[in-house]
C-alpha positions in Angstrom: 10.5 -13.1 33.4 7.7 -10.4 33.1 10.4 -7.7 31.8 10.7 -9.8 29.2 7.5 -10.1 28.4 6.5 -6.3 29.0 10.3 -5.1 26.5 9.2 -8.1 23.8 5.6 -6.9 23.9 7.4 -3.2 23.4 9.0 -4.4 20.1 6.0 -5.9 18.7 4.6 -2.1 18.8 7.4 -0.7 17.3 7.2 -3.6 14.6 3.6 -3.2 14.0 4.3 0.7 13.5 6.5 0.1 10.9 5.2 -2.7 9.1 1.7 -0.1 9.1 4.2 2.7 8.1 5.6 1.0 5.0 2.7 -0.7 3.5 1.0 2.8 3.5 4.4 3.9 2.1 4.1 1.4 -0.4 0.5 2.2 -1.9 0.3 5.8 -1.9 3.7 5.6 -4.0 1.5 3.5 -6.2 -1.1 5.8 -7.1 1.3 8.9 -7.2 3.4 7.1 -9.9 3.3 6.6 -13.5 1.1 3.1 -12.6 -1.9 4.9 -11.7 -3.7 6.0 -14.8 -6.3 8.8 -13.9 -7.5 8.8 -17.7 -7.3 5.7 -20.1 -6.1 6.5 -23.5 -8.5 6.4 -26.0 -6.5 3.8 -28.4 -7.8 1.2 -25.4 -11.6 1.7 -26.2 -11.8 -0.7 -29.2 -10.2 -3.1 -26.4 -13.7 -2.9 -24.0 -15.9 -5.4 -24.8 -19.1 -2.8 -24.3 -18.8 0.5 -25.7 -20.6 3.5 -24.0 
């Protein structure tokens, strides 16, 4: 019974890793992407609410 515990405690590594693997996966593919906006066009400044 304690192999199993040791082999299942094994796999929760290995899913850890990969859960850790693809979230950072997932967000730096959302800044390199067209999502993220480095600049704002100017057409969206009469949107803001205060101007500068």
């Amino acid at each position: 019974m304690n192999s199993l515990k040791t082999v299942s405690e094994k796999w929760l590594v290995v899913l850890y890793g990969v859960v850790i693997a693809l979230a950072s996966l997932a967000v730096n593919s959302a800044c390199i992407s067209r999502f993220y906006q480095e600049k704002l066009d100017s057409q969206l400044d009469s949107l803001k609410k205060y101007h500068d």
